[in-house]
Every structure is written in structure tokens, then in C-alpha cells.
Rosetta silent file (secondary structure, phi, psi, omega in degrees, C-alpha in Angstrom):
SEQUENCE: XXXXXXXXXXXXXXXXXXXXXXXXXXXXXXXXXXXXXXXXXXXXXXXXXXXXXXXXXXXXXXXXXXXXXXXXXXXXXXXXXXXXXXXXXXXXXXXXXXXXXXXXXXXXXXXXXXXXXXXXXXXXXXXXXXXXXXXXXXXXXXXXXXXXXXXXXXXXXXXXXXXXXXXXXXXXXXXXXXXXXXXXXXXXXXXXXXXXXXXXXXXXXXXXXXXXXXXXXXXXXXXXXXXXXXXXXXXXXXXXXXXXXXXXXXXXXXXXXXXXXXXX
SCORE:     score description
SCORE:     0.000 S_00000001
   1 L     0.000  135.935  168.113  -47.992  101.736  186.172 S_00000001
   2 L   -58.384  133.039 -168.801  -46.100   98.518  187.121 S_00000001
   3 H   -68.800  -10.931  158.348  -47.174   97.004  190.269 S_00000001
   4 H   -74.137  -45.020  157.461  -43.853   97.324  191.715 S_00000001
   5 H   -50.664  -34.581 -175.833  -43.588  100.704  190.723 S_00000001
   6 H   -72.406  -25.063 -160.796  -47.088  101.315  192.179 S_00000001
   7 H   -84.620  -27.621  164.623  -46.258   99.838  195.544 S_00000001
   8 H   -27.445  -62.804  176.798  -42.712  102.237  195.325 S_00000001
   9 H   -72.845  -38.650  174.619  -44.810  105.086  195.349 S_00000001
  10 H   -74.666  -61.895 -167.884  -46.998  104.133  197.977 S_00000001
  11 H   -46.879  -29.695  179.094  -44.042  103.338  200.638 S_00000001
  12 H   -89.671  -14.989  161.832  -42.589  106.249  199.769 S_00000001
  13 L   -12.564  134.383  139.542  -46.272  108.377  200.720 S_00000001
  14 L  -125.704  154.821  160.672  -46.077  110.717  203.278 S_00000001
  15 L    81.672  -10.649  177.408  -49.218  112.636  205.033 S_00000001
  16 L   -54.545  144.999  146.979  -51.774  110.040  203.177 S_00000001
  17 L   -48.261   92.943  172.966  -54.702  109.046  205.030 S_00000001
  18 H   -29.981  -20.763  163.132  -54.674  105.329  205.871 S_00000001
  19 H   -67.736  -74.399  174.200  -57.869  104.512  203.820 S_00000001
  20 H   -21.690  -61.307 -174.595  -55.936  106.065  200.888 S_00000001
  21 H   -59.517  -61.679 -179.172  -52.587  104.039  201.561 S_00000001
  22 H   -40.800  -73.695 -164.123  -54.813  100.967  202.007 S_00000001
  23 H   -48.877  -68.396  178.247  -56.757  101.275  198.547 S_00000001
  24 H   -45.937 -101.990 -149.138  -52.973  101.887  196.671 S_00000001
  25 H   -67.603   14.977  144.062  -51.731   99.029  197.866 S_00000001
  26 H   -79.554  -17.042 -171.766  -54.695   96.494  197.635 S_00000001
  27 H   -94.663  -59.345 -167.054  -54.450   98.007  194.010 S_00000001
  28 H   -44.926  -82.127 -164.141  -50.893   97.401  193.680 S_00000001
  29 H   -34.897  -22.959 -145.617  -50.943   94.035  195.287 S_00000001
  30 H   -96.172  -19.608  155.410  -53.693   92.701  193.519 S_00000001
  31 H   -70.626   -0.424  164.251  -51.282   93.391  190.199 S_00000001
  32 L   -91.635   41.784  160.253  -48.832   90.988  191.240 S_00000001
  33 L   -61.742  -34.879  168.629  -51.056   88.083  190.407 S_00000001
  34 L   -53.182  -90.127 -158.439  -48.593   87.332  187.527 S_00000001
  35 L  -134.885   78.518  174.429  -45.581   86.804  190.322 S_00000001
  36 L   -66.666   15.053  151.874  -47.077   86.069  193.902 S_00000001
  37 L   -62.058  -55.183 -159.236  -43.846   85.111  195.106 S_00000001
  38 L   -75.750   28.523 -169.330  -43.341   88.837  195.152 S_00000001
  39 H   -76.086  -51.312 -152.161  -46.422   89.682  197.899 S_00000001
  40 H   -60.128  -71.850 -143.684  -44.497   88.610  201.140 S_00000001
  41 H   -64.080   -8.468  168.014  -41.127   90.820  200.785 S_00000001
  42 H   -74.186  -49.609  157.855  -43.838   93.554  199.010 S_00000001
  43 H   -48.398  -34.208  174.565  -45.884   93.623  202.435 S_00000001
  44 H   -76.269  -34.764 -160.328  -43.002   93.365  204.667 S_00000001
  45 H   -90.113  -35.321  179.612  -41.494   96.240  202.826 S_00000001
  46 H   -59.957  -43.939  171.333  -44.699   98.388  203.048 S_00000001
  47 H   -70.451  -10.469 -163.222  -44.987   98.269  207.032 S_00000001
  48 H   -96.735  -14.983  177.887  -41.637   98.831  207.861 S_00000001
  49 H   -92.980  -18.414  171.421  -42.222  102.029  205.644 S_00000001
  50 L  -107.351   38.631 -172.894  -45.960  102.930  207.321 S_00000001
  51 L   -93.897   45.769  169.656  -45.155  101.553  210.534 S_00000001
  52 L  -117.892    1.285 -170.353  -47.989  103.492  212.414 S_00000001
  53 L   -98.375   75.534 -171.497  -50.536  103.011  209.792 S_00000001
  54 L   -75.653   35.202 -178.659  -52.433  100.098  211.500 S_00000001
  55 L   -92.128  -38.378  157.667  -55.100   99.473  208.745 S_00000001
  56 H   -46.941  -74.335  156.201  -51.642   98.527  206.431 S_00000001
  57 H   -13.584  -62.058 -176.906  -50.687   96.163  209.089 S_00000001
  58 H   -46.017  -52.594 -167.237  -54.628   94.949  208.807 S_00000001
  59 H   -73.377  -78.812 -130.788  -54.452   94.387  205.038 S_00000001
  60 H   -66.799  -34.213  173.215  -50.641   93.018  204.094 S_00000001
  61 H   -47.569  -93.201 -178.114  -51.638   90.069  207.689 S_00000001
  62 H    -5.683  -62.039 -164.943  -54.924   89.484  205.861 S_00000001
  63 H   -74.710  -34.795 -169.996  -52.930   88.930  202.858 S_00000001
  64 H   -94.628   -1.659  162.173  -49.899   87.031  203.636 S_00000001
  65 H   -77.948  -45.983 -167.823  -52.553   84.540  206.089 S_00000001
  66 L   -45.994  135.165   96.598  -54.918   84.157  203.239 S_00000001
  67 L    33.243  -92.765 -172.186  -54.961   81.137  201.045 S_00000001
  68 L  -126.927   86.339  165.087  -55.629   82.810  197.776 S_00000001
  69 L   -45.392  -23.269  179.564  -54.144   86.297  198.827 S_00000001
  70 L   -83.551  -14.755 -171.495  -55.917   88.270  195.907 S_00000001
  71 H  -109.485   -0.954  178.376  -59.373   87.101  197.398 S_00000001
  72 H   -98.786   -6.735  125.479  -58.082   88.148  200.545 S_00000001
  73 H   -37.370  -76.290 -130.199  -57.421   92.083  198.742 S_00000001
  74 H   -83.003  -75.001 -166.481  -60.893   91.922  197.514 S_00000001
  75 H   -33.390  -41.518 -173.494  -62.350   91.041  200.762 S_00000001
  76 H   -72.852  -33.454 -170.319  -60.295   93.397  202.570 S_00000001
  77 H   -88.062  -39.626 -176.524  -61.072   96.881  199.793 S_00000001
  78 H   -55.888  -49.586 -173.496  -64.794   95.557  200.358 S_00000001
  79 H   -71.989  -22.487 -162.647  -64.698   96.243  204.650 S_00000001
  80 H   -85.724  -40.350 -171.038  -62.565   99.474  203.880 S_00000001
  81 H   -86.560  -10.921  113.643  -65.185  100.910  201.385 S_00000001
  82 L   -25.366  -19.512  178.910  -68.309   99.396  204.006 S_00000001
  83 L   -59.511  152.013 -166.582  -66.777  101.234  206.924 S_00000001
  84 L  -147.662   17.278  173.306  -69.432  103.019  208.194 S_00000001
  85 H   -58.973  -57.604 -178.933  -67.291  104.420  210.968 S_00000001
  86 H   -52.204  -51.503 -151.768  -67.277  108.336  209.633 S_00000001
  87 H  -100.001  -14.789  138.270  -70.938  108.650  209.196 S_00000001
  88 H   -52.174  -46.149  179.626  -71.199  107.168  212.724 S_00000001
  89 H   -56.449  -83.031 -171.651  -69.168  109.827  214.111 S_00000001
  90 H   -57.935   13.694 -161.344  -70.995  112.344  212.234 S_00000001
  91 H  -136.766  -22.951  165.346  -74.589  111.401  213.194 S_00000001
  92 H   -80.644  -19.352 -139.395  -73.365  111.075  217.107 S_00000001
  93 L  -112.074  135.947  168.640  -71.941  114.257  217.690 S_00000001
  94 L   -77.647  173.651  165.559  -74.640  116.745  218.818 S_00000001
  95 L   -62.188  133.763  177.361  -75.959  120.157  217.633 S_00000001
  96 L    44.663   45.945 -164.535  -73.891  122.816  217.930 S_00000001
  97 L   -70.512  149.491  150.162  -71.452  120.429  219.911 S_00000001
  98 L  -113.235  104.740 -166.580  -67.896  122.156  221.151 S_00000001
  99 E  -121.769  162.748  173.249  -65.303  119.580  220.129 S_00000001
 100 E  -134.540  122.476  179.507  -61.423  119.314  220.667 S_00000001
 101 E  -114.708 -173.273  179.713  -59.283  117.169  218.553 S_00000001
 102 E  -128.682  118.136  135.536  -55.059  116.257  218.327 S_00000001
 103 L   113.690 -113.831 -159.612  -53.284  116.589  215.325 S_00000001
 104 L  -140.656   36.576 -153.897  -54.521  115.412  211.864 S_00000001
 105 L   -79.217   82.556 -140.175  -56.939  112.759  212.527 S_00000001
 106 H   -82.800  -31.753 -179.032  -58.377  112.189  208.856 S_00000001
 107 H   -87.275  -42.373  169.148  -61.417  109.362  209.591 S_00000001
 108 H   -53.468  -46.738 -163.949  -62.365  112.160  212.141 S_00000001
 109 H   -66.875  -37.705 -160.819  -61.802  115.242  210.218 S_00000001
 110 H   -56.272  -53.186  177.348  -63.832  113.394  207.167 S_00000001
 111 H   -41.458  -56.359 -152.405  -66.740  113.262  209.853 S_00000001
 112 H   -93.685  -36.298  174.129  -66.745  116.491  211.220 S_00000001
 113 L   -56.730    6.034 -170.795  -65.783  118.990  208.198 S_00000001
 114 L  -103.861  -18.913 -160.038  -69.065  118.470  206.869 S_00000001
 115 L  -103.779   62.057 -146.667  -70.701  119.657  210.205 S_00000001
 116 L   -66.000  -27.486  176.684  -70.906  123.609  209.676 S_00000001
 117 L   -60.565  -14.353  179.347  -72.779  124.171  213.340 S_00000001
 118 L   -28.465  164.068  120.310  -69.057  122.568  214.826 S_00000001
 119 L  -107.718  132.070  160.387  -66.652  125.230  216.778 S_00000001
 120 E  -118.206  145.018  170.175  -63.533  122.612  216.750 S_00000001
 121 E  -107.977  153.055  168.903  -59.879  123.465  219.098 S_00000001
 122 E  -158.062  113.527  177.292  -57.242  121.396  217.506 S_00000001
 123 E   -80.597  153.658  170.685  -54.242  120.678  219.590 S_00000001
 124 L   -62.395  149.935  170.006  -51.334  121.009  218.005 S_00000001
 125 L   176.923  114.934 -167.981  -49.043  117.720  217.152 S_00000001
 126 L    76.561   28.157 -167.043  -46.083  117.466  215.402 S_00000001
 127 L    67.563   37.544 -157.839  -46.748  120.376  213.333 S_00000001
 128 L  -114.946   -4.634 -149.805  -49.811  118.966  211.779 S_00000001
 129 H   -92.224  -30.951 -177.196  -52.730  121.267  213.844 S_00000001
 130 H   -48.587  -65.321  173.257  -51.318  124.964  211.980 S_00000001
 131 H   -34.334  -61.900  170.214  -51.672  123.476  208.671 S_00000001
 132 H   -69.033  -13.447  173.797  -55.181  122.034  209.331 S_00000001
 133 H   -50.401  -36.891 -160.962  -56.632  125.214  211.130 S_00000001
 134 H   -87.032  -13.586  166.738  -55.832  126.826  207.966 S_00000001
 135 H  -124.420   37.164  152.921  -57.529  124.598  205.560 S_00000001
 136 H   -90.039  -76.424 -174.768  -60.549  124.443  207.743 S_00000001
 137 H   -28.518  -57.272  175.065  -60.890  127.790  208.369 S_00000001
 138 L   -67.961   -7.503  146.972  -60.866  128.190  204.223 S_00000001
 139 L  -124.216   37.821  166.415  -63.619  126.169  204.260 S_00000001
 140 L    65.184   25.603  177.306  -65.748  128.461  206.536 S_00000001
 141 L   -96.914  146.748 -178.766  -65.346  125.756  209.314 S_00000001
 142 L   -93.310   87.085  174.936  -64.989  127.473  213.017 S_00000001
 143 E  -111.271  120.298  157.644  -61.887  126.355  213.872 S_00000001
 144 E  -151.949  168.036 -138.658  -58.945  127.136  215.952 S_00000001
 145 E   -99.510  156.666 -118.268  -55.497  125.735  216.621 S_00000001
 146 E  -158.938   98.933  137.772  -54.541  124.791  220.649 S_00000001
 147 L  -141.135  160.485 -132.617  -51.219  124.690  222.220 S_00000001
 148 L   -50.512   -9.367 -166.422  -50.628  122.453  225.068 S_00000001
 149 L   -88.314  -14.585 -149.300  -49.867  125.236  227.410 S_00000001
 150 L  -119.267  -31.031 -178.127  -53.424  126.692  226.931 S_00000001
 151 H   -27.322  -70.194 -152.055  -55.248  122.568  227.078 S_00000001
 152 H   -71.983  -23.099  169.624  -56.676  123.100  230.692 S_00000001
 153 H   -59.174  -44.314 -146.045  -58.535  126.462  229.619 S_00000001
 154 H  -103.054  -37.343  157.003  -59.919  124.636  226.460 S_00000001
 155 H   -84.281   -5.188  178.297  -61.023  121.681  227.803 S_00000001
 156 L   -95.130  -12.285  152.205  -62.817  122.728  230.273 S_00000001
 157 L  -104.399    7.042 -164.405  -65.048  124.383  227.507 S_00000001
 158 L   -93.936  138.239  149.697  -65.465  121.815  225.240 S_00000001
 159 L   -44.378  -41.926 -170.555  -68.646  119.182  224.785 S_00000001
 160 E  -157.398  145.454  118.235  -66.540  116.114  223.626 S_00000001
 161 E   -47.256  135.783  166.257  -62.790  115.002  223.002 S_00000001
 162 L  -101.648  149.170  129.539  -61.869  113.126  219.743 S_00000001
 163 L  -161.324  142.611  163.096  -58.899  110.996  219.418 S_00000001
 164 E   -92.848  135.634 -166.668  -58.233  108.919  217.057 S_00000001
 165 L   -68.988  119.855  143.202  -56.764  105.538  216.705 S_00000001
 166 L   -68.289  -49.759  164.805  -54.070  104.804  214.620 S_00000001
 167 L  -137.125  175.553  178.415  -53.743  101.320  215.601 S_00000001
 168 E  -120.031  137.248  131.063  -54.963   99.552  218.488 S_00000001
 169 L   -60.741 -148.083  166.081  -54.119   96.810  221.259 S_00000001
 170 L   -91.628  -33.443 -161.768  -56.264   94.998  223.290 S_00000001
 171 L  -137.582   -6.886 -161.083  -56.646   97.597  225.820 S_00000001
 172 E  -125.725  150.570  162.470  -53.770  100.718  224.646 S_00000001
 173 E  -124.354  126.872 -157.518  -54.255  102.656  221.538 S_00000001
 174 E   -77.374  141.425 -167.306  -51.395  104.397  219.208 S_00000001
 175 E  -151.278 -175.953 -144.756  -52.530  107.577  218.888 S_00000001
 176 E  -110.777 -175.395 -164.647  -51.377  110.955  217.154 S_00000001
 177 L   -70.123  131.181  171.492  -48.380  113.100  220.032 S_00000001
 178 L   130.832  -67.081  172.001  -50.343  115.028  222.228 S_00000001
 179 H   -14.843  -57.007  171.574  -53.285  112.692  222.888 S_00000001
 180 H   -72.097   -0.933 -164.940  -52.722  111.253  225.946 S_00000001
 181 H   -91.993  -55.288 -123.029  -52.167  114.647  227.756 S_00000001
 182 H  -115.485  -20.876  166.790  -55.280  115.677  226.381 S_00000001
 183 H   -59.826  -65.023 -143.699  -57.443  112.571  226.998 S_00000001
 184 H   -68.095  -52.061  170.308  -56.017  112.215  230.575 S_00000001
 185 H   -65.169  -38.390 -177.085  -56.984  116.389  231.343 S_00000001
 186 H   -89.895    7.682  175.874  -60.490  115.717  230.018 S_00000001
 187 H  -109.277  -24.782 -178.263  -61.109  112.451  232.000 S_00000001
 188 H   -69.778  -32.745 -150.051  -59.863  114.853  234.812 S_00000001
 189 L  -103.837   -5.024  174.055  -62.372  117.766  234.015 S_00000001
 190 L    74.904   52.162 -173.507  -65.276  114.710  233.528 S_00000001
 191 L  -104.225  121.392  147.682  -65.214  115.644  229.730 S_00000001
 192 L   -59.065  122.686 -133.970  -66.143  112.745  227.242 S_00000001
 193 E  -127.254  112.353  176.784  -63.414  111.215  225.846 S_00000001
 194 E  -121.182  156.944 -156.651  -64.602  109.405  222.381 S_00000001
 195 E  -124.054  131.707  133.548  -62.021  106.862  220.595 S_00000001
 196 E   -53.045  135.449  130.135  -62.199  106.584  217.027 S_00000001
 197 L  -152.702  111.165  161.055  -61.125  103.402  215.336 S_00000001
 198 L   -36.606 -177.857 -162.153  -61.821  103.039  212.076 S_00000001
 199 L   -80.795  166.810  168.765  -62.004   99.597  210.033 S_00000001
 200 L    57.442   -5.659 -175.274  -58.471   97.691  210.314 S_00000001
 201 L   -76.407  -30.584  177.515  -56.960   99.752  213.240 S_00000001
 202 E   -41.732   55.188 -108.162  -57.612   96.558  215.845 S_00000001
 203 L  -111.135  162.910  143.612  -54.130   94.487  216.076 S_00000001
 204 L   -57.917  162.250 -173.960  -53.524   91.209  217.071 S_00000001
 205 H   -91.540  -13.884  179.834  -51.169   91.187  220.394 S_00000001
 206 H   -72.195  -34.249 -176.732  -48.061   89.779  218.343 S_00000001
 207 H   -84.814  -39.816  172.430  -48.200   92.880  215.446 S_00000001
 208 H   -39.938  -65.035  167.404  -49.420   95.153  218.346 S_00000001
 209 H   -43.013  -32.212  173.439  -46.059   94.309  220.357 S_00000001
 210 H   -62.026  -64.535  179.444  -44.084   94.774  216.659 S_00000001
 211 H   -42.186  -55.009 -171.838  -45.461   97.873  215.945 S_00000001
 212 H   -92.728    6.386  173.120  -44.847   99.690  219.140 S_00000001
 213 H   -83.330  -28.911  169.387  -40.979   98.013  219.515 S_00000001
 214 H   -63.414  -55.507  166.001  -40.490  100.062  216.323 S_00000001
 215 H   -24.654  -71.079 -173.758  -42.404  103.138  217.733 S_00000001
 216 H   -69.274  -14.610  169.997  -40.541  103.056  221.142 S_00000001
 217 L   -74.678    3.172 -148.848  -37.196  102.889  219.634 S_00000001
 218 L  -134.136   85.767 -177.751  -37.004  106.148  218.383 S_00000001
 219 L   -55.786  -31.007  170.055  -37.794  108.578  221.367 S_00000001
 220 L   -95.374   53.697  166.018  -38.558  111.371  219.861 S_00000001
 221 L   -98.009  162.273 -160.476  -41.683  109.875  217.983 S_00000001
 222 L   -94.626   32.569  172.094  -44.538  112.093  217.641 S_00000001
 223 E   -85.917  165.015  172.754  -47.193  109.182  219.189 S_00000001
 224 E  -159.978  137.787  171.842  -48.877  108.577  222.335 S_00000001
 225 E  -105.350  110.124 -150.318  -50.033  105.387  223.883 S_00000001
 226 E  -105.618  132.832  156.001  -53.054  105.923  225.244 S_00000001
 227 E   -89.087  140.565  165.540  -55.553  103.428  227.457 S_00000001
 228 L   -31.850  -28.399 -171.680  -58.603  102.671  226.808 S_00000001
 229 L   -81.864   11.841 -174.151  -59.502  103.041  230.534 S_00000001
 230 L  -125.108  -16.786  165.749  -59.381  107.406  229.734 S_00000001
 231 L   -73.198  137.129  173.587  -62.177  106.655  227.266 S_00000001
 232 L  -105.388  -12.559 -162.827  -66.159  107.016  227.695 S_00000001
 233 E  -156.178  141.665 -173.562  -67.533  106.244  224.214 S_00000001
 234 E  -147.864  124.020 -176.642  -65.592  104.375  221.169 S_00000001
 235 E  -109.707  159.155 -152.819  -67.210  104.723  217.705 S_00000001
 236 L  -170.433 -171.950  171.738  -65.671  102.085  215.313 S_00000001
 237 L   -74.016  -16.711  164.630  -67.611   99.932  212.241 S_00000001
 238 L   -84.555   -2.725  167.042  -69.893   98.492  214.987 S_00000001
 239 L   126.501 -112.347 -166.105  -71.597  101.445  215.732 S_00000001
 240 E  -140.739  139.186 -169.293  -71.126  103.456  219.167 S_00000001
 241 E  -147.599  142.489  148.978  -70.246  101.191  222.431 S_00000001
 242 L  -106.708   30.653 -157.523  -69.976  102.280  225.630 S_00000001
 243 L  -125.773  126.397  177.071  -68.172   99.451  226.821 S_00000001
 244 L  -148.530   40.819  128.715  -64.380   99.455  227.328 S_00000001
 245 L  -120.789   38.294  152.413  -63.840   97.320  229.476 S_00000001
 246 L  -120.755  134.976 -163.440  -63.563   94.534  227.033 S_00000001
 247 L   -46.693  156.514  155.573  -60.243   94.152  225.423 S_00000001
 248 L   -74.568  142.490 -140.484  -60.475   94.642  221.746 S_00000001
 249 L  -111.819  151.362  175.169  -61.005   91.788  219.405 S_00000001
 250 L   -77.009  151.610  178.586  -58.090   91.831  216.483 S_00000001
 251 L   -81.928  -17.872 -170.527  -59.581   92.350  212.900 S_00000001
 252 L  -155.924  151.674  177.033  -56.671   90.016  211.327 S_00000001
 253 L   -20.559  103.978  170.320  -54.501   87.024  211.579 S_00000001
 254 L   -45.028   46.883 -160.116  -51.422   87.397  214.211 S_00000001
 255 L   -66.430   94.712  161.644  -49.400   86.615  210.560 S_00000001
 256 L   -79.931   16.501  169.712  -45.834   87.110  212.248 S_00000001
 257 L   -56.638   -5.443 -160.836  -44.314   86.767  209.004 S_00000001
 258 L   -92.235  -72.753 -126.509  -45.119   90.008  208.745 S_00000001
 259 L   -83.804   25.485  160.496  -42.606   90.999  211.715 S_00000001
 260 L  -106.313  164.120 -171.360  -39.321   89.715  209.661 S_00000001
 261 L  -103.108  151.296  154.967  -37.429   92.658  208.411 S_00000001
 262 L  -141.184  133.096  152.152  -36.301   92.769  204.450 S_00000001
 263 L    -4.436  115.160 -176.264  -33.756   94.789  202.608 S_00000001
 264 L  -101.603    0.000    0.000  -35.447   97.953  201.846 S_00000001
């Protein structure tokens, strides 16, 4: 496939997992070597089509900061396949643990579907919690789906909260709809609240500030901006920290080159 073609097809993705979208396009990109003029407006064009997917953000900065942009793709597919965030996750969560998650969270769900002693609630958000009950459930995982009206009964049985990071700030994290209601009741009931954030989710405050001016125009997006300060335990590529009250350090360049708009 032609690397313009390939990067077509990723921007037009829906429902991918950000590791996935990340891998296509470091593959894509790394086929324009032939005609690096065409990286910026190829990078520009990918976030404005993923623009909640901070790991994308993570990469096309990386790339359009870089030097030699292609050594900044290798470097970048190297930390994504080194994440060591999932198998953290899974190796924290106790036996026969009662967990509640939001949504779709995919670096969680990698963790936890493996982990047959689980019971998981999954609130619903954005229509994403029916669908996964149902292709948990078909893989003999003890699952069932949560909606918001039912939250204070369910949390008050549960061992741990999940949410996961889509992107990050220094101190607020983009999260999947749903989230903050459900962090904010389990910080109430003195539940553990643990934060995901995968490799690349970690923003600079100039991409952060991009990211969520797109987010907030559109009111009826399915996100939630959640602080950090409703969290007890945040597992990430450095292992498991209990410490949040230091801001988060960005993973990549504040490139705001990224944050011009191009003809899509």
C-alpha cells in the first residue's frame, strides 16, 4: 500500500486502540522517506482526525521536533512496543479483586481480560460498555454492564476503580464520558481510584490546551476531564506511584506546529 494511502486509512479508523493507530502510522510515516516534505501536513492531518488519541499527538510532536524524523518513528515504535504499562496493571490488581471500569478502555481491558478470578462492572459510555460486556462475557470473563443510575450501589462494592487516560495534562486527564462521575463517587465512598496512562498519553501544556479547545467545542463530546487530585494510585511505564501530587512530566516536544490546521 502507498504511504499516503496507508495514512488515509488510518485517519479514517474508528474504535482502534491507540497502540494500534500509533504502529499504522509510524508504519505509514516511516514510508514517506522518499518525500519528507509530505510528514508535517501528514501529522497535522492525522490529529485533527484522532483528536483524543493522545499517544498520536505523542508520536506525529516527536516527529515533526525530530531532526531526522524517521529516527524519531523508530525511537518512538521502540517505547510503544517496551511499554510495560499492561503487565503492570495486571500484576497489581489483587486476587479475586472486584473492579469497576468506564467505557472501552483497551490498555486496561488488555490487562485485565486475561485475569479469569476478575468480577468486572463496566459503566456504560457512549455506547461502548453493551458491546464490551458481551465480548467479555463470550470469553467466560465475569462481567457486567453499569448504568449511571445504579453507580452508588456498585461502587460501594467494588475493590478498585480503573480509568483510563486518554491523554493527559499536568494535573487533568481526558478520560472516556462517564469517568469523572465515577471517580468522584468512589473518592467519596474511600474506594481506590487507579489512573492508567499508558506510554505517550503525557502532553505538553501547549498540545494539552489544543487538544481540549477541540474537545470543548463540541458539547456533546463523550469525554470527561478528570483531576488527578480524585486519584490514589497511577500505573503508567514507570511502574505504580503513589504520588500525584506532582504534575506530570510531558513525554514529547511542545511541537506547536502541530496545532496549525490543514485542508483535510
Amino acid at each position: 500500500m502507498h504511504p499516503i494511502e496507508h495514512l488515509r486509512y488510518v485517519a479514517r479508523a474508528r474504535g482502534a486502540d491507540p497502540v494500534s493507530l500509533v504502529r499504522e502510522t509510524a508504519a505509514a510515516l516511516g514510508g514517506l522517506s522518499h518525500e519528507p516534505a509530505g510528514i508535517v501536513l501528514a501529522v497535522r492531518r492525522i490529529v485533527q482526525r484522532h483528536p483524543t488519541t493522545g499517544p498520536l499527538w505523542w508520536l506525529c510532536s516527536h516527529v515533526l521536533g525530530a531532526n531526522d524524523p524517521f529516527e524519531a518513528i523508530r525511537r518512538c515504535e521502540e517505547q510503544i512496543e517496551t511499554d510495560n504499562t499492561v503487565k503492570t496493571l495486571r500484576d497489581a490488581l489483587p486476587q479475586d479483586a472486584v473492579v469497576c471500569i468506564v467505557g472501552w478502555p483497551t490498555a486496561t481491558l488488555n490487562a485485565i481480560a486475561r485475569r479469569a478470578d476478575l468480577k468486572l462492572f463496566v459503566v456504560e459510555s457512549n455506547g461502548d460498555g453493551d458491546a464490551l460486556v458481551d465480548r467479555l462475557q463470550n470469553i467466560d470473563v465475569d462481567a457486567t454492564l453499569v448504568q449511571h443510575e445504579f453507580l452508588s450501589r456498585i461502587i460501594s462494592q467494588c475493590d478498585v476503580v480503573i480509568i483510563e487516560a486518554l491523554a493527559t495534562g499536568a494535573r487533568d486527564v481526558l478520560c472516556n464520558g462517564g469517568s469523572h462521575s465515577v471517580a468522584a463517587l468512589a473518592y467519596c465512598e474511600q474506594k481506590p481510584v487507579w489512573l492508567v496512562t499508558q506510554c505517550g498519553t503525557r502532553l505538553p501544556e501547549p498540545l494539552w490546551v489544543g487538544m481540549l479547545a477541540d474537545v470543548s467545542a463540541d458539547i456533546e463530546n463523550p469525554f470527561d476531564v478528570v483531576p488527578v487530585s480524585l486519584v490514589t494510585q497511577i500505573i503508567s511505564p514507570n511502574g505504580v506511584s503513589q504520588d500525584i501530587t506532582t504534575p506530570f512530566t510531558a513525554e514529547c516536544p511542545p511541537t506547536t506546529e502541530l496545532l496549525r490546521r490543514s485542508a483535510m
